[in-house]
N, CA, C and O of each residue as an XYZ file, in Angstrom:
628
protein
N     -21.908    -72.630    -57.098
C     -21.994    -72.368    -55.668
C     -23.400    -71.838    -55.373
O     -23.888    -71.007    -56.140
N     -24.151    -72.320    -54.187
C     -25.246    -71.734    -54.162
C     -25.168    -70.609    -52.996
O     -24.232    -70.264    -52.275
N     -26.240    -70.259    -53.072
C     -26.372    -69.051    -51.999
C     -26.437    -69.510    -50.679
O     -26.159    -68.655    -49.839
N     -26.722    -70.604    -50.271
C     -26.513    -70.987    -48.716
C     -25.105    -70.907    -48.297
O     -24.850    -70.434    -47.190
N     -23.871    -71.453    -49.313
C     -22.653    -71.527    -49.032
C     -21.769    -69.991    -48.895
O     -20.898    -69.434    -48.226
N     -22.665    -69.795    -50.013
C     -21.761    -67.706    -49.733
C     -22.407    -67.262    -48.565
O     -21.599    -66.589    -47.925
N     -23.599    -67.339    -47.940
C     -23.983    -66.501    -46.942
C     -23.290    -67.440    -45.771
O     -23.528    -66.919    -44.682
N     -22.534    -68.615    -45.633
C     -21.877    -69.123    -44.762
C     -20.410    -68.788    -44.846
O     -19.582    -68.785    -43.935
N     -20.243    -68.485    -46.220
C     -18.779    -67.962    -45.773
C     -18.425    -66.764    -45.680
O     -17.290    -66.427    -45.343
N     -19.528    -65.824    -46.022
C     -19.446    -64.173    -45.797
C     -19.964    -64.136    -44.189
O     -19.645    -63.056    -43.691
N     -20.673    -65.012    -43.241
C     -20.419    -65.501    -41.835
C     -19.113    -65.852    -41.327
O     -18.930    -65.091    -40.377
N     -18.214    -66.526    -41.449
C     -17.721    -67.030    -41.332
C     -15.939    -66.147    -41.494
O     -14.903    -66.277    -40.842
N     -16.353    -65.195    -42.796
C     -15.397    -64.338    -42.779
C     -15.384    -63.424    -41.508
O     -14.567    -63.367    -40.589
N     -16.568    -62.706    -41.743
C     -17.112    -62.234    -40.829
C     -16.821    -62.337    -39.482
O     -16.618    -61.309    -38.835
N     -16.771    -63.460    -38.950
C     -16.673    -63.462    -37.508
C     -15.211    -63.715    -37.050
O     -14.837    -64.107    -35.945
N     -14.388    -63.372    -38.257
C     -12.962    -63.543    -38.422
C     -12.478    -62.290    -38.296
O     -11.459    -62.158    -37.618
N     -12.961    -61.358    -38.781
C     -12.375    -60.260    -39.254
C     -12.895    -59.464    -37.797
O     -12.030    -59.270    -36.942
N     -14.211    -59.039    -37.546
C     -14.631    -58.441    -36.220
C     -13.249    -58.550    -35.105
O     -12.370    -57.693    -35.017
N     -13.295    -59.308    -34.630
C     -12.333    -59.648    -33.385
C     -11.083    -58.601    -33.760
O     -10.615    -57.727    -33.029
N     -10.556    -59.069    -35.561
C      -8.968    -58.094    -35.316
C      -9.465    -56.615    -35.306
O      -9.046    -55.855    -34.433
N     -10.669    -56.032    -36.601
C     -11.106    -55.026    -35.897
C     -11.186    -54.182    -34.616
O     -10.536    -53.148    -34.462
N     -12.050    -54.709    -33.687
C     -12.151    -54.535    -32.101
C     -10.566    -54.458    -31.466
O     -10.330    -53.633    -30.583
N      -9.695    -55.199    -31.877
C      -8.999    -54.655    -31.137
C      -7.697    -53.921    -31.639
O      -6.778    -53.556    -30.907
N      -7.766    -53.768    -32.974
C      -6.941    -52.599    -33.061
C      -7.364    -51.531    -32.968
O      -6.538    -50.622    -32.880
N      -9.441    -51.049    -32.942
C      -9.330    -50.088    -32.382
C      -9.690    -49.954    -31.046
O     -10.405    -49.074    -30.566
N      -9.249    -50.708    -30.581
C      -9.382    -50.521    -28.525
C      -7.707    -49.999    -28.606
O      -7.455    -48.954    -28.006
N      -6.589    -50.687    -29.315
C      -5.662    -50.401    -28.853
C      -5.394    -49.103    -29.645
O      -4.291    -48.701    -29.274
N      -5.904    -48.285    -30.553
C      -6.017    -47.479    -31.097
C      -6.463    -46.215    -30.099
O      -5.868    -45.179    -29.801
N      -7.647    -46.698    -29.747
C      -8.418    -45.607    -28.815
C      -7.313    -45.552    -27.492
O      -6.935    -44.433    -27.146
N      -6.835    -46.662    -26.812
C      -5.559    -46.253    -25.806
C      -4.403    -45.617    -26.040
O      -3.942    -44.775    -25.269
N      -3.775    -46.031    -27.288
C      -2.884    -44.770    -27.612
C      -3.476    -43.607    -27.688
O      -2.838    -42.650    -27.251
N      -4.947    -43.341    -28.300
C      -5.132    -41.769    -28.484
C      -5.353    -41.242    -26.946
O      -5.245    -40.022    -26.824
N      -5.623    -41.923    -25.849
C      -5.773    -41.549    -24.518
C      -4.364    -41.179    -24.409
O      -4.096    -40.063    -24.854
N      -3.334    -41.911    -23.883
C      -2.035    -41.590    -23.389
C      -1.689    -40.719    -24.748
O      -1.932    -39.619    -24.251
N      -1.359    -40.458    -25.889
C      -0.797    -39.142    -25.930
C      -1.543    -38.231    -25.520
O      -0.902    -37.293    -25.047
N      -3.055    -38.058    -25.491
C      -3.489    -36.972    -24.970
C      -3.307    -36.561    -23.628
O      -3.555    -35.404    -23.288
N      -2.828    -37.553    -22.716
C      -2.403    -37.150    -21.396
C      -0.711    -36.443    -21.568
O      -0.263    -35.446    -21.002
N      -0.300    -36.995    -22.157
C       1.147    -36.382    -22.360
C       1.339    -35.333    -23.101
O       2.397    -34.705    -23.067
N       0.169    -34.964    -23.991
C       0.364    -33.350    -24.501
C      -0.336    -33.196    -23.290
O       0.476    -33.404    -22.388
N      -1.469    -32.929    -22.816
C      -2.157    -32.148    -22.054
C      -1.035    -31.661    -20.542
O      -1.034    -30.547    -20.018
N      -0.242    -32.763    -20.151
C       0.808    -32.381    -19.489
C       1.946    -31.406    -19.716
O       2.265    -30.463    -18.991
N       2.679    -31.927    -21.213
C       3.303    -30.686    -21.754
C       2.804    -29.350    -22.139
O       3.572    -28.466    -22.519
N       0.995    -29.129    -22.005
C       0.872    -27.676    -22.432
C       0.763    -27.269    -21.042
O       0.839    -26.042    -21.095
N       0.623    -27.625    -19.791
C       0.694    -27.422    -18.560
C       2.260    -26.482    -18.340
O       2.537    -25.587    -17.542
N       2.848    -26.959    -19.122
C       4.361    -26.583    -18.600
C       4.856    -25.704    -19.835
O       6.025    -25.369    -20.030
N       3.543    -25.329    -20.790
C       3.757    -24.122    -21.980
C       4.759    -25.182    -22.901
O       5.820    -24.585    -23.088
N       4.784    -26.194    -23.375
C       5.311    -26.690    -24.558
C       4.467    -27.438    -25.469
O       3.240    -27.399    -25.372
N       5.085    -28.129    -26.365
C       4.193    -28.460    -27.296
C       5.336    -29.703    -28.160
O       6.375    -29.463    -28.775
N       4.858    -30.642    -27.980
C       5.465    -32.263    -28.392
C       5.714    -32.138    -29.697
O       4.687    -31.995    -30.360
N       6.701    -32.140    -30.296
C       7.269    -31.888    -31.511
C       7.882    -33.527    -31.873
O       7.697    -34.011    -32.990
N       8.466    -34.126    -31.010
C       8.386    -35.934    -31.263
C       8.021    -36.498    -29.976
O       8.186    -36.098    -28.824
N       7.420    -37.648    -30.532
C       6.492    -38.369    -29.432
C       6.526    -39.437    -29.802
O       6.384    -39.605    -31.014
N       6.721    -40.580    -28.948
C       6.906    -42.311    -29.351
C       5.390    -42.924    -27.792
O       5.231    -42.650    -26.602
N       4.873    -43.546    -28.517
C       3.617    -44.319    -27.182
C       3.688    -45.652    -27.846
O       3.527    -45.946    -29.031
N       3.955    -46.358    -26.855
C       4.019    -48.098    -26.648
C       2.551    -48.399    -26.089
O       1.646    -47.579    -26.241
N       2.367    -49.595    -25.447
C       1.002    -50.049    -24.724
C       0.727    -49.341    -24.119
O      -0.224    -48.648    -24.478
N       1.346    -49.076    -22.883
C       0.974    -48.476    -21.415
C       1.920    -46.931    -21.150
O       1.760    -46.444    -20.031
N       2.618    -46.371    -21.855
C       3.417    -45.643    -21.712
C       3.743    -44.258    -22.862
O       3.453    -44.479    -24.038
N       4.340    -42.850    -22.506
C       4.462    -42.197    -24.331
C       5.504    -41.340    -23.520
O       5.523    -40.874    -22.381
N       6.473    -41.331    -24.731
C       7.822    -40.114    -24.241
C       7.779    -39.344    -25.233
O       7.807    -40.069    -26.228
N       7.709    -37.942    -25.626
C       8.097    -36.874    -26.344
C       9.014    -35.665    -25.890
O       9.638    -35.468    -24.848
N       8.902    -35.100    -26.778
C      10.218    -33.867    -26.305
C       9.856    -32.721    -27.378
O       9.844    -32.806    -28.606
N       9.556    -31.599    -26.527
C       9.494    -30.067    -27.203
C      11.100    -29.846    -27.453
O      12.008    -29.736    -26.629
N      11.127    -29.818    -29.007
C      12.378    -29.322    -29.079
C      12.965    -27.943    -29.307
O      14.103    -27.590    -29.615
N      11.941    -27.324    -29.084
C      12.229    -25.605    -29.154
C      12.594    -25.332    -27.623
O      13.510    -24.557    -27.349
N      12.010    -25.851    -26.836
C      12.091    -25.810    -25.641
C      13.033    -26.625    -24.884
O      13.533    -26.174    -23.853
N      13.305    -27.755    -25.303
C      14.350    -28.965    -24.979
C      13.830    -29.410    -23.345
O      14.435    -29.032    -22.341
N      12.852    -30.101    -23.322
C      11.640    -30.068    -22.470
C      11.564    -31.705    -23.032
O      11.475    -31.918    -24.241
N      11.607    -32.768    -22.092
C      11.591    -34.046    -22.537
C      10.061    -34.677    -21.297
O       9.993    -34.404    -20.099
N       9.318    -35.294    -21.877
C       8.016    -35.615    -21.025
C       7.626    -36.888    -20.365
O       6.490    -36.907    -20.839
N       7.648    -37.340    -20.062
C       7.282    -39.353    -20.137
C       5.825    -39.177    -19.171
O       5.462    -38.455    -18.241
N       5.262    -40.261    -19.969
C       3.975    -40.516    -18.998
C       3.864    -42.225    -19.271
O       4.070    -42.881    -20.292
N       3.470    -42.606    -17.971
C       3.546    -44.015    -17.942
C       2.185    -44.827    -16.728
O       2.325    -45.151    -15.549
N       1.172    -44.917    -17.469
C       0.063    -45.654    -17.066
C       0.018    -46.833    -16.185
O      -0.453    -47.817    -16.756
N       0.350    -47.011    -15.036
C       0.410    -48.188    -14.196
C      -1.092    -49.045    -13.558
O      -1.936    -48.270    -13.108
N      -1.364    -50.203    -13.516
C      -2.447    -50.512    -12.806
C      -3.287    -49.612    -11.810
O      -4.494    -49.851    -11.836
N      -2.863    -48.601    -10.916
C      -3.678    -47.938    -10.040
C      -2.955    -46.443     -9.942
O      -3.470    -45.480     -9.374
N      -1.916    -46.440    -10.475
C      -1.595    -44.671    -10.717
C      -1.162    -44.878    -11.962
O      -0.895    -45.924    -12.554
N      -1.088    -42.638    -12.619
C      -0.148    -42.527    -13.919
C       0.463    -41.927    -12.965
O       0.254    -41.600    -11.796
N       1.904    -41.807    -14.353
C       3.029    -41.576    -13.831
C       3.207    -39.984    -15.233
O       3.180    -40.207    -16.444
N       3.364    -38.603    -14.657
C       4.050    -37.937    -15.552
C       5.085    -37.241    -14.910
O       5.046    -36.834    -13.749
N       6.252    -37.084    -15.911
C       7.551    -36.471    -15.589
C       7.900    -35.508    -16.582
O       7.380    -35.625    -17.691
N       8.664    -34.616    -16.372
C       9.469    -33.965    -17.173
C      10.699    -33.568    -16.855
O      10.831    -33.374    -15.646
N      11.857    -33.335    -17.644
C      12.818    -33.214    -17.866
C      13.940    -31.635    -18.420
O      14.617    -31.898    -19.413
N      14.099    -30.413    -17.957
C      14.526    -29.188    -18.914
C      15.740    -29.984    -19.088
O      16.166    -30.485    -18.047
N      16.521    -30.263    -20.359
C      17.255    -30.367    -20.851
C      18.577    -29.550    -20.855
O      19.743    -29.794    -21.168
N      17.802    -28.324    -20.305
C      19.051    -26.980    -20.190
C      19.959    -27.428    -18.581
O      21.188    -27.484    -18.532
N      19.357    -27.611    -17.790
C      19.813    -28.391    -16.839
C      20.562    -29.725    -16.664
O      21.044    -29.878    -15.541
N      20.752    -30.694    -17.523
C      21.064    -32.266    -17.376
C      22.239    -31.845    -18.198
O      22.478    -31.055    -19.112
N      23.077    -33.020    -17.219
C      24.983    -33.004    -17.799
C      24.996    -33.682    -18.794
O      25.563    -33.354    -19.836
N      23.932    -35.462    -18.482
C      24.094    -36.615    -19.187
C      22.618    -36.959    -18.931
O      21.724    -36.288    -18.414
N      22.625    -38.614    -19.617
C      21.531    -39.053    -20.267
C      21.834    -40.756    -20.173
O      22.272    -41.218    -21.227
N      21.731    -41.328    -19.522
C      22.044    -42.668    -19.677
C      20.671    -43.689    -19.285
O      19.644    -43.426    -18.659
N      21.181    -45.057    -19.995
C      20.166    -46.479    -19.588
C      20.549    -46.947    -18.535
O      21.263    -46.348    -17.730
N      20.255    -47.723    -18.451
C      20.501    -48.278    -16.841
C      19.383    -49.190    -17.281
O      18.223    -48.861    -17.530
N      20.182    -50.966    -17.360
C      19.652    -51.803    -17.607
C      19.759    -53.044    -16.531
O      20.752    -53.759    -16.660
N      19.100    -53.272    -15.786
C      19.197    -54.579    -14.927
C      18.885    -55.309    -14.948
O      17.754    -55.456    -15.413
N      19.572    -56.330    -14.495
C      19.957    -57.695    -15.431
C      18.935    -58.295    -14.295
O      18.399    -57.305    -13.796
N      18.409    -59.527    -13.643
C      17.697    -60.145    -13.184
C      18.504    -61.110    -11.974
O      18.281    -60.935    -10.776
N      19.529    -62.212    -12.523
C      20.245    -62.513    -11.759
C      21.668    -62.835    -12.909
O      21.481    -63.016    -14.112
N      22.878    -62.855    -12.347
C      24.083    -63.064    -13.214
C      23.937    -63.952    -14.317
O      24.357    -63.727    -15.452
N      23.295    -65.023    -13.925
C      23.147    -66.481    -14.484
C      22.508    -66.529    -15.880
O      23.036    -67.134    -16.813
N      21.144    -65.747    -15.996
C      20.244    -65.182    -16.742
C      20.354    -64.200    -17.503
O      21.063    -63.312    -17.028
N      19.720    -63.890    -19.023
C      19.869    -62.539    -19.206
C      18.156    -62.132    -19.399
O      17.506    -61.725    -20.363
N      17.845    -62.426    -18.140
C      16.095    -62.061    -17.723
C      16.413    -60.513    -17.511
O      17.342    -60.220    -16.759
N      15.652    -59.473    -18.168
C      15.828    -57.853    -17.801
C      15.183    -57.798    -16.590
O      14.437    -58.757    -16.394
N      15.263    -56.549    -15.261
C      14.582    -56.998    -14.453
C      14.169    -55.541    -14.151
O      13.371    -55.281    -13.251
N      14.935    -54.275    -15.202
C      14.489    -53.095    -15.208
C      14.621    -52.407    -16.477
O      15.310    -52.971    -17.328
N      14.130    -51.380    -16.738
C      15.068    -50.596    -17.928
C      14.637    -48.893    -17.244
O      13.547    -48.466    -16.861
N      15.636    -48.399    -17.289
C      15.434    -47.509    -16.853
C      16.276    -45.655    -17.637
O      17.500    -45.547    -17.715
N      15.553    -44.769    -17.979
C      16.254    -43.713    -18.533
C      17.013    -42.660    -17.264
O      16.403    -42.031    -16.400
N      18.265    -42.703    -17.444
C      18.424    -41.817    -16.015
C      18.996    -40.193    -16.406
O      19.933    -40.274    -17.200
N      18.626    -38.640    -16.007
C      19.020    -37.372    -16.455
C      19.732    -37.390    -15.045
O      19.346    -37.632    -13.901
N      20.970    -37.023    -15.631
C      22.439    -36.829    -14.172
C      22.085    -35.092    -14.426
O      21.441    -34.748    -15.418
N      22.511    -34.235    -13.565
C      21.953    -32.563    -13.480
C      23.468    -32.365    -13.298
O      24.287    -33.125    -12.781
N      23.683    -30.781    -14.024
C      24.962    -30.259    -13.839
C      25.004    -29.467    -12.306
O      26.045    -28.861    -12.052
N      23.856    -29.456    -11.238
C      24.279    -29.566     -9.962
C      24.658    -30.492     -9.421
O      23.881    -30.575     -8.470
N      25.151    -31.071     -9.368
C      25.937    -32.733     -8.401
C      25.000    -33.093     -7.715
O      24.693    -34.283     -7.636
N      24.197    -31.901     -6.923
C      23.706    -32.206     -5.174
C      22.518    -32.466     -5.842
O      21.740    -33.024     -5.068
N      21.990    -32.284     -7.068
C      20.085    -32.800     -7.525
C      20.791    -33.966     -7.902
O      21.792    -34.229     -8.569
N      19.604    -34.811     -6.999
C      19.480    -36.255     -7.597
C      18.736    -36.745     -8.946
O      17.651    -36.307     -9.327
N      19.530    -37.758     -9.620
C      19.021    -37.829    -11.157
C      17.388    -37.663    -11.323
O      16.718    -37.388    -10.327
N      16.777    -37.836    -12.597
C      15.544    -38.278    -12.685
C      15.237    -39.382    -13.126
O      16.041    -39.697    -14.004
N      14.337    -40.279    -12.933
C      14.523    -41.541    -13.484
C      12.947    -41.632    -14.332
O      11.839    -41.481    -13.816
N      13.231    -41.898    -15.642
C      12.121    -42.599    -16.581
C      12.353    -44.092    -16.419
O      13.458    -44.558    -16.698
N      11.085    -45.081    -15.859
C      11.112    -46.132    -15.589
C      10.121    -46.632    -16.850
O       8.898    -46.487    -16.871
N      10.869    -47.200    -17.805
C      10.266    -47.872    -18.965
C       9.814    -48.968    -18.530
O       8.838    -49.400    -19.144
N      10.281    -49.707    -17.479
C      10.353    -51.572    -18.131
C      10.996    -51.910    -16.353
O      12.099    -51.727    -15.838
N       9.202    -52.676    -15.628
C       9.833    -53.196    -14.385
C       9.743    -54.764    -14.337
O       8.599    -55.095    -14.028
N      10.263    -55.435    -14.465
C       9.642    -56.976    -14.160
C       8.705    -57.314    -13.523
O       8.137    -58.337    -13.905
N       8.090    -56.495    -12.127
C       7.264    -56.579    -10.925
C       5.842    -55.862    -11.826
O       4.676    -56.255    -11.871
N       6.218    -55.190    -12.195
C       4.689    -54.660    -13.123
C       4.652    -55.175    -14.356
O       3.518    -55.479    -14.728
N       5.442    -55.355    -15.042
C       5.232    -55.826    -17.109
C       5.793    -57.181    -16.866
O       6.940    -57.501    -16.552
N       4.639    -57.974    -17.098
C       5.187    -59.245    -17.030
C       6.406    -59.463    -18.698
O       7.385    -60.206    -18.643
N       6.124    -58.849    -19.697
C       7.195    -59.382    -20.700
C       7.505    -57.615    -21.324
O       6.687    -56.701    -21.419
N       9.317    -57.620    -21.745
C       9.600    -56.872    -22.302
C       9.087    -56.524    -23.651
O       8.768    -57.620    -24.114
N       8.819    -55.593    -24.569
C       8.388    -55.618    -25.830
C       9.250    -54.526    -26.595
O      10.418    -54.678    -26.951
N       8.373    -53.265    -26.804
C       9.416    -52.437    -27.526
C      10.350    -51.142    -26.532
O      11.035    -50.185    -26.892
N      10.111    -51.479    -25.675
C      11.318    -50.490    -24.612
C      12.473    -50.623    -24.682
O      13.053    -49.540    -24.765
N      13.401    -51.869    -24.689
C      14.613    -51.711    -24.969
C      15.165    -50.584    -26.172
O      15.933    -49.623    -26.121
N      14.096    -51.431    -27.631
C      14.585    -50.144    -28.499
C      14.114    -48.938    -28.595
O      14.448    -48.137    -29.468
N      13.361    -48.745    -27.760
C      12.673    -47.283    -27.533
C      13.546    -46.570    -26.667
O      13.727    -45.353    -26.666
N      14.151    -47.548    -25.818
C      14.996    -46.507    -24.426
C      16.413    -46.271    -25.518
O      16.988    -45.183    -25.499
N      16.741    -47.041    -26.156
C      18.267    -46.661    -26.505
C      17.675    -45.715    -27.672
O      18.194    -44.602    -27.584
N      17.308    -45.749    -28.097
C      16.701    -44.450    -29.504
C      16.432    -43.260    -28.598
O      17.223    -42.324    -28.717
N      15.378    -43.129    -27.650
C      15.381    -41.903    -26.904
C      16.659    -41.289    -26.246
O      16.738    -40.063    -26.319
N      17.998    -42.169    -25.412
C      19.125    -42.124    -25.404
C      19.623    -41.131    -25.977
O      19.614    -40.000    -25.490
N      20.320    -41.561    -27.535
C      20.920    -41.640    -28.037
C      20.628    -40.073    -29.168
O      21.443    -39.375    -29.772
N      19.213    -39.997    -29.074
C      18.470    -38.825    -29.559
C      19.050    -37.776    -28.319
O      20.161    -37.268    -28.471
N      18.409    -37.542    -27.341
C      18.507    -36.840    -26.365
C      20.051    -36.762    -25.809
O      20.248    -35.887    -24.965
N      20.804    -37.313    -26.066
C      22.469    -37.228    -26.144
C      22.722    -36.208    -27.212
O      23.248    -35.148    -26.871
N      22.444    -36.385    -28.316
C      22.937    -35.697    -29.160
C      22.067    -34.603    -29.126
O      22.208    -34.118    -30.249
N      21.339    -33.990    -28.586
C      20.543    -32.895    -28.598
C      21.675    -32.266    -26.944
O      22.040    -31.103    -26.774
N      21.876    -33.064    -26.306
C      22.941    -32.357    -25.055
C      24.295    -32.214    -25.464
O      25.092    -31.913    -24.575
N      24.734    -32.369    -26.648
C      25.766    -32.270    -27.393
C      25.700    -30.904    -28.134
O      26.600    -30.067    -28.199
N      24.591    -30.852    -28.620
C      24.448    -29.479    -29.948
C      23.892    -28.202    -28.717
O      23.089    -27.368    -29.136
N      24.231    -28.136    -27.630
C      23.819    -27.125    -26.868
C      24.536    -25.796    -26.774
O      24.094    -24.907    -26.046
């Protein structure tokens, strides 16, 4: 092999490899943005994220000393942060909408906290809208894991 052919394929690797580089750390550097907005929110409110899950555009954690649940969710022209006291909420449910009967197109996903006052209206964590995310990805199993976590933490109370 001569040396013209290795310096064409160490090019060639090269301009292969750059691209996946670049963008795992662009999408690298956006996750480290959104959790830092979602701690910087939870130390606002004196807690401190003990589990934390961040998708593309979105990150949910929960102080569990505190039972303090957080969501922040990055939209085209606003963020979105919420929180949740846990000492307050009866229940914990999904709330999944379907698109039209016919279809099983999702057309929401949504986390809803019901309050042991009747008269407060729920809170809603909006994972997953059709009108903003053109395709579902990991929210379905992110919303039923957060669920199902946060159920059983309103169970051991």
């Amino acid at each position: 092999m001569d040396k013209g052919s290795i310096y064409i394929g160490a090019i060639l690797i090269a301009l292969c490899i750059i691209p996946l580089i670049y963008f795992w750390w662009s999408r690298k550097k956006k996750e480290n943005l959104i959790k830092e907005r979602i701690s910087q929110y939870a130390k606002e409110h004196n807690c401190e994220l003990t589990k934390i899950d961040i998708t593309a555009n979105m990150a949910i954690g929960i102080d569990e000393s505190k039972k303090h649940v957080f969501f922040y969710k990055k939209e085209k022209d606003k963020e979105i942060n919420q929180f949740v006291d846990l000492s307050t909420v009866l229940s914990c449910i999904v709330d999944k909408s379907i698109y039209s009967a016919a279809s099983s197109i999702v057309d929401s996903l949504e986390l809803k906290f019901y309050y042991k006052v009747k008269t407060t209206n729920p809170t809603i964590f909006k994972f997953f809208n059709r009108d903003s995310n053109s395709q579902l990805s990991d929210e379905l199993l992110l919303i039923n894991e957060w669920q199902a976590y946060i159920s059983q933490m309103l169970k051991r109370k």
